[in-house]
Each structure stands twice: as structure tokens, then as C-alpha cells.
N, C-alpha and C positions, 0 to 999 in steps of 0.2 A: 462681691466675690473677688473681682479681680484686684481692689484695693485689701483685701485681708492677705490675697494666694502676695500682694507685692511687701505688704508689712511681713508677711512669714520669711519672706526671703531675706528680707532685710535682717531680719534678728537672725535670721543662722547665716547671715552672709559675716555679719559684726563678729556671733560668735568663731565663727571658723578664724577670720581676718585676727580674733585675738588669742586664739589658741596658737594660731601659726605663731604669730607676733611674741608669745611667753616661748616657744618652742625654739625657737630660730638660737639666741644663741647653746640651746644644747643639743642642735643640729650639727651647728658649724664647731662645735666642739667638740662633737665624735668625729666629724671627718676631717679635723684637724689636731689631733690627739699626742702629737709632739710637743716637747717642754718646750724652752723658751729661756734662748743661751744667757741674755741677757740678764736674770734671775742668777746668774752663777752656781746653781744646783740642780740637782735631781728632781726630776716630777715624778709626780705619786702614778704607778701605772695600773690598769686596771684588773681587780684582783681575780685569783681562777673562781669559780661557783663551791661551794662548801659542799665540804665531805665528810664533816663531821660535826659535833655541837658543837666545840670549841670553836673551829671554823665560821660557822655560822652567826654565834654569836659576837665575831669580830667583823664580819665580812662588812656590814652595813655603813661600820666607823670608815673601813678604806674605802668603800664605792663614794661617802663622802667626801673622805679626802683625794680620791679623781678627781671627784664632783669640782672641787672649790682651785684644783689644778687645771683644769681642762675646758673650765665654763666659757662658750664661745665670745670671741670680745676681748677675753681678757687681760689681754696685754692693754690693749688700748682704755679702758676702763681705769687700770693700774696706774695708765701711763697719765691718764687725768686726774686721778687723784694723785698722784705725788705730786704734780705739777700745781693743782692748788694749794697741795701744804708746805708747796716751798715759796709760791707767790705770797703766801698770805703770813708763814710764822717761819719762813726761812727753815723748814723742816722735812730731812732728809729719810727715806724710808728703810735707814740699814743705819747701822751703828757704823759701819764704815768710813762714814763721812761726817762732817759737822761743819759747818760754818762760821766763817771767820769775819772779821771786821773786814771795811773795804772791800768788799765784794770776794773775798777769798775765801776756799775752798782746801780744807786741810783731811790727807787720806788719816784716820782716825784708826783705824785697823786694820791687819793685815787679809784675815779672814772675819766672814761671819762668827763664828765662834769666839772669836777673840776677846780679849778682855777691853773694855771701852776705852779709848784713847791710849791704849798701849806701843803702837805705831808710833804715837809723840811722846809718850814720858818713859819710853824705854831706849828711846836715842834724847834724852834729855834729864835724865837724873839716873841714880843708882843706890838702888836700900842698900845695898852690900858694896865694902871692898872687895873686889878684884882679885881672887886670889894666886891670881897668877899664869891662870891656862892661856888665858890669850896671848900673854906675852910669849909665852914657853914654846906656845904652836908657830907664833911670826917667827921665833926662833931657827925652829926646823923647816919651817916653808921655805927661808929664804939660803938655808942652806942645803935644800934639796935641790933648789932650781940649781942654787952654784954649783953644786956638781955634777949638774949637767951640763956645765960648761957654758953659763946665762946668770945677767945680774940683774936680777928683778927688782923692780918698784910698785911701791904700792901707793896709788890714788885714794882714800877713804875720804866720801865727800859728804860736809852736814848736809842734814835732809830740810827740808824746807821751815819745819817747825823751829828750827835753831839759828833760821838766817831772818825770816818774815815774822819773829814774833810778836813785833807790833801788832800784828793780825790775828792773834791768838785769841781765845776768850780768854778775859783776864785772870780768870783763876791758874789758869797755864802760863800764863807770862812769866811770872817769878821762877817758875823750875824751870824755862826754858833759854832764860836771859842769860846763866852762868855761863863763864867757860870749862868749869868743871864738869865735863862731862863724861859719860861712859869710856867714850873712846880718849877721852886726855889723860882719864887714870890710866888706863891699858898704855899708854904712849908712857908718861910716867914712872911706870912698875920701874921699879931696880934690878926686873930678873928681866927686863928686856935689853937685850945688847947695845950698845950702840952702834956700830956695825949696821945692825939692824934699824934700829932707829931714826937714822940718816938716810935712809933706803925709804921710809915714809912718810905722806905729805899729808898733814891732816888742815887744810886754808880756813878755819871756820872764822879765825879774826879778818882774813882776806876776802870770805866772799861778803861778812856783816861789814867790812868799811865802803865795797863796791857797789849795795843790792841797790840804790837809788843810780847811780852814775851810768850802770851795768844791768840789767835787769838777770836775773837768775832762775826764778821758777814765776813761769806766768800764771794767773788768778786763782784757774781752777784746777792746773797740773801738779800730778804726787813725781815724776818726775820736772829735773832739771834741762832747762834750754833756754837760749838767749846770748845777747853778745858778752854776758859775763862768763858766761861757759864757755868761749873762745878765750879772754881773759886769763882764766884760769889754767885752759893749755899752755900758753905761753909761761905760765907761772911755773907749772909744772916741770916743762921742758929745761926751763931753767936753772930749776933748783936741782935735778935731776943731770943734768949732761952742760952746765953751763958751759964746762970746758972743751969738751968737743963737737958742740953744736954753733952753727953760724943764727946768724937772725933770719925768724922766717918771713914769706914773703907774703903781701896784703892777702886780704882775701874779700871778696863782696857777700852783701847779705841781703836777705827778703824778708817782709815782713806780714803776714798773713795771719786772717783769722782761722782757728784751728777748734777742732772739739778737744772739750776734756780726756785725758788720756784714761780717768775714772769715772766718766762719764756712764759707763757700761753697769756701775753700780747703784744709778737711780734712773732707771729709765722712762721714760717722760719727761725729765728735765733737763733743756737747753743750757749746757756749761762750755761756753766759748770762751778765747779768750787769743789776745794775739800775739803772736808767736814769731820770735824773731831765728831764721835759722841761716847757715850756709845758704849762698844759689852756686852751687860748686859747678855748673856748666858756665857761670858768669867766670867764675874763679879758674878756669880753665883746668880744673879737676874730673875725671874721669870717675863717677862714683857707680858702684854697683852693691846693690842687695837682696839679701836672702839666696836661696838653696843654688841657682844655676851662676852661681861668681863663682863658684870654687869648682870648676870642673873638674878640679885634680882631685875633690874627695865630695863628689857627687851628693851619694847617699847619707854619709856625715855631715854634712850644710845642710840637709834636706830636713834631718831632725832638729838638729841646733835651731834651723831657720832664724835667728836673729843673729844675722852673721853680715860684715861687707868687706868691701877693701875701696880703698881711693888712691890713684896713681896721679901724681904731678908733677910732671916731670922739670916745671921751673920753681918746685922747691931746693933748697940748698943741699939738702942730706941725704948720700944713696944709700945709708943704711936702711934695712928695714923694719918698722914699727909694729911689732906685735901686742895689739890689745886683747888680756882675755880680763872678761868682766862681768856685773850682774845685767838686769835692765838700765843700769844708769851708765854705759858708757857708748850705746848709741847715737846719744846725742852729741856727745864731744869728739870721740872720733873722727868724723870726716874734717875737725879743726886742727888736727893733728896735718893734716897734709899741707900743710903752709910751710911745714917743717922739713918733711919728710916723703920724699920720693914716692914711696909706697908703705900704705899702713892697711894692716889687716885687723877685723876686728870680730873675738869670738865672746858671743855671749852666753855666760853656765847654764843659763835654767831649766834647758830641755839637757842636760850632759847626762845625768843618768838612765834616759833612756837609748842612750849608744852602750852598744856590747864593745867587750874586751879587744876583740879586732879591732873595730871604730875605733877606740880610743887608742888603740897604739897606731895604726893609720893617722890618727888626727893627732894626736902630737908627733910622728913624722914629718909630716905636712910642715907643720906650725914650727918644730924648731931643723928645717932641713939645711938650712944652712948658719946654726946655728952662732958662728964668728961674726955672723953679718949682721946678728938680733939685736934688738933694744926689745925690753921688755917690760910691761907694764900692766899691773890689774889695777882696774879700777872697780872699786866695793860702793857702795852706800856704807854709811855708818850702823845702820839696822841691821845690814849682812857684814859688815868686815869683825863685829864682836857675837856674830851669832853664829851659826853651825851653817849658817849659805857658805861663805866663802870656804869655810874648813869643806865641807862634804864636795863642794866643786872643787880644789885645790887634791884630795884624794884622787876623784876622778884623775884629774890632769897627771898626778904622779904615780900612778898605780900601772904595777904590769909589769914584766920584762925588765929592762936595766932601767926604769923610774922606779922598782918598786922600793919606798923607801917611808920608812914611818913617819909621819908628822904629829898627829897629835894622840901619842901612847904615855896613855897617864896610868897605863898598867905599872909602868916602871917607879912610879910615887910611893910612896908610905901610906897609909889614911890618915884620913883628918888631925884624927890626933896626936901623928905621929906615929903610931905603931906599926910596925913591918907586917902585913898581910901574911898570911898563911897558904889562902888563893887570892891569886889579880891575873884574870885575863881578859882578852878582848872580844865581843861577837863579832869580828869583821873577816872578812877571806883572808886565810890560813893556817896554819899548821896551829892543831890544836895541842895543849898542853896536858902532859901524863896522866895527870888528876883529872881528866876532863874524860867519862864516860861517852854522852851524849848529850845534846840540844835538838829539842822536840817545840814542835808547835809554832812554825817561825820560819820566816821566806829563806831564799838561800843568801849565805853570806856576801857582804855587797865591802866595798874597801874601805868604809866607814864602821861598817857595822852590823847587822840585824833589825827587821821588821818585825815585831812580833805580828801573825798573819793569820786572819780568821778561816781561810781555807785546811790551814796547816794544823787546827785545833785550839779549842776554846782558852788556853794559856800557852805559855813557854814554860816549860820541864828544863831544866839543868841539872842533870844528872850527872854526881864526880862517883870515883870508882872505889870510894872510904867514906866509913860514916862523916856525918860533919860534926864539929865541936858540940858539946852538949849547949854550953853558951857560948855567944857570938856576936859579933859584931858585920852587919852586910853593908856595904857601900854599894850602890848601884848609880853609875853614870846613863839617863836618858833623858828622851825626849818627846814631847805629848804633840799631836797635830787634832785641828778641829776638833770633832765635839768633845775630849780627850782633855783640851783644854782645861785648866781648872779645877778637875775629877779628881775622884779616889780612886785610889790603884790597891794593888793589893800584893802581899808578897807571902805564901804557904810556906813553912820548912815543916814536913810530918803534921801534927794535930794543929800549930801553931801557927797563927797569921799577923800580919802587923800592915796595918793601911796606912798612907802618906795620900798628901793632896799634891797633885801637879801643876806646876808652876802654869801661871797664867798665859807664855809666851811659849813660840814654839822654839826657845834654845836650848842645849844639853844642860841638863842637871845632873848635879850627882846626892841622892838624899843618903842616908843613913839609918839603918834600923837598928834594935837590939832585940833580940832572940831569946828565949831560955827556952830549951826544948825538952824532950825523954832520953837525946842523943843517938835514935835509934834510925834516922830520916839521912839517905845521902842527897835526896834530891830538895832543888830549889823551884817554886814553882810562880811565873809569874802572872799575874792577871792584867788583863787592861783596860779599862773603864768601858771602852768604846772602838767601835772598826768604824773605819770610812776611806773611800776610795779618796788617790789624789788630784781622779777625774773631778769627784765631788766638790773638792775646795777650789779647782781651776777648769772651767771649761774647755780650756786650751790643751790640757795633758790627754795621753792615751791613754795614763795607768788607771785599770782599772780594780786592781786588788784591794781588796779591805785591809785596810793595815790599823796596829792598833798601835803602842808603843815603839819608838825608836833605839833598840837597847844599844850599847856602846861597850862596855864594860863592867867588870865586877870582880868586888872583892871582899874580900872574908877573913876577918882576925878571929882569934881567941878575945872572950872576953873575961 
């Protein structure tokens, strides 16, 4: 009796011990039911109880997809399988990344949605000549800053794929060996000033003769750092103010293992690598970063937050060093103080979400004694030919006595040459006679327009006369995440005409042809997809669904 009552315990002791044991991680995964930053996206949340058959018959698919978000462990599960399939086949769990000869580590796209390796052969070839906008924009940038009384430089630095491409896989090698590259034709153009020209430092033959002597981007970093990025200020500095700058003074350096700065994109896997930076306390440099260096504009560094300054007072030049830049000029920065007294350093990425105040407060700030400035952006070559630098550079110049147009390609012809009937722009201000209304679409930003899922399922452009019976539509935009890649769509009246959006996120301008009834004044735009810019950056606030980035438009007789 009492060996059967100890067998019996035994079996429901086993069974309990493995119901808990199958239970436990979807225990610990309802009470731990938050995403998981490191994913870089949105987790599936769990959905309300169905109210209806439609409802119903979807509900099971999303308690799934909870299910397969939320399953306890899962990070760490994740994190061991990536980590086997990169011990075992060198094999990354995001198209973002790819592995390179020698132990190196190339950022392959900008977002998950991306087009694959787009990150390297969009700052390393080009289907198309250049037509001229980016020349036309350096144009106006640099004579916007001039009239405010500031002569600006621009840093455009090759990105890694164009300095390490011995480390390439070799089918990449050959497109990324050239000099001819995106940004050499842009430098090139004949509609760029020289003036302007002279004003720009593009080193890609200077950093490819130094990368062995100098090291420039360590193994597994999509940003630049190391003593060749000290190098390269000096360069800089040089070609830049040779005439009224003295030689600057040493500076000491540390040498430390550091995580991958993309690291955040495969996690499970250990990507170290070591990292040669400033010891600017050795250097007798005073460095301070992020939001509490600027107390004079508190709440503005507070957003920005990739912001510093460095004060040294036994360098040669009391002028002041203003950097405004992308993520790539953090690193170079504080080797600016060898030079320069004091260097201040603002980085764009967070700039659109400062309001109108902010921004005229923060370029008070930045240019308050403006006789005393040196000035300098430093771009990556991926943002100084793509719509980063333009859309930060609005920011900077927008408002009050900055407000001043840089890149209005309303004022062009089309394509083919023929004079527009309508060209205007979706960006804040004074709309133009013909222009009824714009429906379905966040509010005007100094760039441009969001097309905005809150605001309704397209953009309406509504003018105040019928439109041509036949036509020709140009429309300047710009696709983010899933958007990428898609059909878009464009309604006049009965009539639509779909285009596919460029694989990358820079402005385009496509071109339709219409034949309509002629009875339709309105334009109506669609956009493949919404998504938050929370979504593609875990770092942002914004949490709006936005779909298209529209810019401009224009409309000939055809």
C-alpha cells in the first residue's frame, strides 16, 4: 500500500514538475510582457477579446503573434541562437549587417526594411548622373550661412566600405575600389561654384593612403575613430584656415577594448574591437557631454543629447570652433581642441524634434558671437548626398532672419525642360493662389510634408481650377521603412498612375502622365505604408505614423 500511495506520488509529482517546467517560460512571459529594445522595433501587443466574426477570426493569428513576441526566455534563446550562427557560418540575424574578410564588420543597411547592402553601394556607385540638386543645394547652404555673417565648411567623410574594402566580399570590392564616387560626381558637377567647392573637403584618397599607418574605423564600427581621425583634423584644419591658424598642440591617446557601436543589431553576439580615442584629462582638455554642458540652452541639449564642448586653454586659437554635424562628428571633435581654444559640437539627429523657439534659441546660442566663429559640418558621405544633411541644414536655417530657401526646386523647369503651369512646395509657408487646400498630412515642417495616417488615408491637393485634361505630374519625395521599395499611388478624378519607390530613403522626384475627363481639380496621394520613426529608431520620441515624405510638385500641360 504504502509503496503504490509512494509510486502515485511520484507520477503526479513528475507530472506537476513538467507542466510547471513546459509553463514557466509563458509564465515569465506574461509578467514580463515588454519588447525588447534591442530588436529595434515594436512588439506585437496583446490584442482586445473579439467583438465580432471578423474579429474573431483574426484574433487567434495576433494572440500568436504575442505568443512568438513575449515567449519567456526569449531574448536569451535569441541571443544563443544568433550567437551559434555566427560562431558556426559567420551569419548575422538582420540584413543589416554582413561580414567582411579579417574579422570585419560592415553596417549593410540603414534600416530593417532597407534594400540589402544599400548602406555600401549607395555611398559607392551611382546608376544615375547627378542631376544637379546636390550641387545647387551646396550652392545655397553656403550662401545662406554667408549671410549670416559665417563662412562655413564642410567635412564629407568616406564611410568605411570605401576606405576597408579590402574587407569587402569580393563581389563588392570592384564597385567600391573607384574614386568615382556619388559624392565625386556631386563635387565635379559644373553647376557647383567653386567658391563653394573650395569650401569642401572630401579626404577619400587621404584616408585610403593612411588606413594601415592610421587606423580609421576599428573592426566591428559603422562609425569612424582612431588616430587617423585625429589625422584627418589636422588635415582638415589646414586646408581649411591654413592661413590663419598656428600649429596645434600634441595631444595623448588611450587605447581600449570597446563594443560595436552596431552591436545593438545582433544581440547575442560579442563584436569588440579596440578602439584608439583622445584621454583629453591626459591632454589637459576639459571635455564635457550631452544635455547638462550647455546650461545656457538646457532643454535644447537635452533633446539634441549628442552634443559637447572641449575647452583648452594651451591650444593656439581663441577663436571659436562650432561643429554642427551627423553621428560622425563625435568622434573627431574633441581632436579639434589641439587647435582651438574652445570647440563646440552639435549633432542633427534629434533636431527635428526641437520646436521653433528651440531652434531660434539654439542658433542664437551657436552663432552669438558670430565674428568670433569658425564653422564646420561634418556629414558622412550617405547623409551629405542624401536629404539628412538638407533636412538638418533647413532646420538650422529656418525662422526669423535665417528664414531663407536652400533647396527650392520649385523654381526649375521639369524634366524635360518645360515651364510648369503649377510648382509648389509642401513646406511651411505662404501657399500659392492656385492652391485651394492640402488634406491628409501632418502640419508643414521647413522641409516639407509627412503624408500622416492620423490626418487620413491619402493627401488631397486640392487647386482652386480644374487641372489640364492631359498632364504631366512631377512629384519630388521620399519613402522610410516598410515604404521602401513599394507602390505608391497617384488619383487625378477616375484616373491613377502607380510608380515604385526608390529603394533608399533620399528625395526623389518620379514623373507621371495623365490623360483624364478634365473634370478632377484635386490630386490625391497614396502611400504604400505608415510607420512610426519610433519604429525604425528606438531612440526617437516620434511616435506618428507617417507614410510619404512629400517635398514638392509640379504640373505641366501635356
Amino acid at each position: 500500500m504504502k509503496s503504490s500511495l509512494r509510486q502515485m506520488f511520484r507520477n503526479y509529482f513528475f507530472r506537476f514538475f513538467l507542466i510547471l517546467i513546459l509553463a514557466l517560460p509563458a509564465l515569465v512571459g506574461y509578467r514580463n510582457s515588454t519588447g525588447d529594445e534591442s530588436e529595434n522595433r515594436h512588439f506585437a501587443q496583446f490584442p482586445p477579446f473579439p467583438t465580432s466574426f471578423e474579429t474573431t477570426r483574426s484574433w487567434p493569428g495576433k494572440v500568436d503573434g504575442w505568443i512568438n513576441d513575449h515567449f519567456g526566455y526569449r531574448r536569451v534563446f535569441l541571443g544563443l541562437n544568433n550567437r551559434w550562427r555566427y560562431t558556426l557560418f559567420h551569419e548575422f540575424p538582420t540584413i543589416q549587417l554582413i561580414q567582411g574578410e579579417n574579422g570585419r564588420v560592415f553596417l549593410a543597411a540603414h534600416v530593417r526594411e532597407g534594400a540589402p547592402y544599400s548602406a555600401i553601394t549607395n555611398v559607392c556607385t551611382s546608376a544615375e548622373i547627378p542631376d544637379g540638386s546636390a550641387a545647387r543645394h551646396y550652392n545655397r547652404l553656403f550662401d545662406a550661412f554667408r549671410a549670416m555673417g559665417v563662412q562655413p565648411k564642410l567635412l564629407i567623410v568616406p564611410s568605411a566600405p570605401l576606405i576597408e574594402t579590402e574587407d569587402l566580399p569580393l563581389w563588392l570590392r570592384d564597385r567600391c575600389s573607384s574614386g568615382a564616387t556619388p559624392v565625386q560626381m556631386v563635387l565635379d558637377n559644373p553647376q557647383l561654384r567653386q567658391d563653394v567647392r573650395t569650401s569642401i573637403y572630401y579626404p577619400l584618397a587621404e584616408m585610403r593612403a593612411m588606413r594601415k599607418r592610421a587606423p580609421l574605423f576599428p573592426k566591428t564600427w559603422f562609425h569612424w575613430t582612431g588616430p587617423g581621425v585625429g589625422e584627418i583634423a589636422k588635415m582638415s584644419v589646414k586646408r581649411f584656415w591654413e592661413a590663419d591658424l598656428p600649429n596645434p598642440v600634441a595631444l595623448r591617446t588611450q587605447t581600449m577594448s570597446l563594443p560595436s557601436d552596431v552591436g545593438y543589431l545582433a544581440p547575442g553576439i560579442d563584436l569588440q574591437s579596440s578602439v584608439t580615442n583622445i584621454d583629453t584629462s591626459a591632454s589637459g582638455i576639459e571635455a564635457c557631454a550631452h544635455g547638462p554642458c550647455f546650461p545656457e540652452i538646457p532643454d535644447v541639449a537635452t533633446v539634441l543629447d549628442d552634443v559637447s564642448r572641449f575647452k583648452n586653454p594651451s591650444a593656439p586659437t581663441a577663436r571659436r570652433l562650432v561643429i554642427i554635424s551627423d553621428s560622425f562628428g563625435v568622434r573627431i571633435a574633441p581632436w579639434y581642441a589641439g587647435q582651438y581654444q574652445a570647440v563646440e559640437h552639435y549633432a542633427t539627429n534629434n533636431i527635428t524634434r526641437l520646436s521653433p523657439t528651440q531652434l531660434q534659441r539654439l542658433r542664437d546660442f551657436m552663432f552669438r558671437d558670430r565674428e568670433n566663429v569658425d564653422l564646420l559640418l561634418i556629414y558622412h558621405d550617405g547623409g551629405a548626398i542624401s536629404d539628412a544633411l538638407q533636412s538638418a541644414m533647413r532646420q538650422i536655417l529656418s525662422g526669423g532672419q535665417f528664414d531663407m530657401t536652400i533647396d527650392d526646386d520649385t523654381q526649375d523647369n521639369m524634366k524635360d525642360g518645360a515651364t510648369p503651369l503649377y510648382s509648389f512646395s509642401f513646406r511651411a509657408g505662404k501657399s500659392p493662389p492656385y492652391l485651394a487646400e492640402v488634406t491628409g498630412a501632418a502640419a508643414p515642417e521647413p522641409w516639407g510634408r509627412w503624408a500622416e495616417q492620423s490626418a487620413g488615408p491619402f493627401v488631397r491637393v486640392r487647386f482652386n481650377e480644374k487641372l489640364p485634361k492631359r498632364l504631366v505630374l512631377e512629384i519630388s519625395a521620399q519613402a522610410i521603412g516598410p515604404s521602401l521599395s513599394r507602390k505608391a499611388q497617384i488619383r487625378i478624378g477616375s484616373v491613377s498612375q502607380d510608380f515604385i519607390l526608390s529603394a533608399d530613403t533620399e528625395k526623389k522626384t518620379y514623373r507621371l502622365v495623365f490623360d483624364t475627363d478634365g473634370t478632377s481639380d484635386t490630386v490625391e496621394i497614396v502611400s504604400p505604408a505608415f510607420t512610426s520613426p519610433q519604429a525604425l529608431d528606438p531612440h526617437s520620441n516620434d511616435t506618428r505614423k507617417l507614410g510619404l515624405g512629400l517635398f514638392s510638385m509640379k504640373i505641366a500641360k501635356n
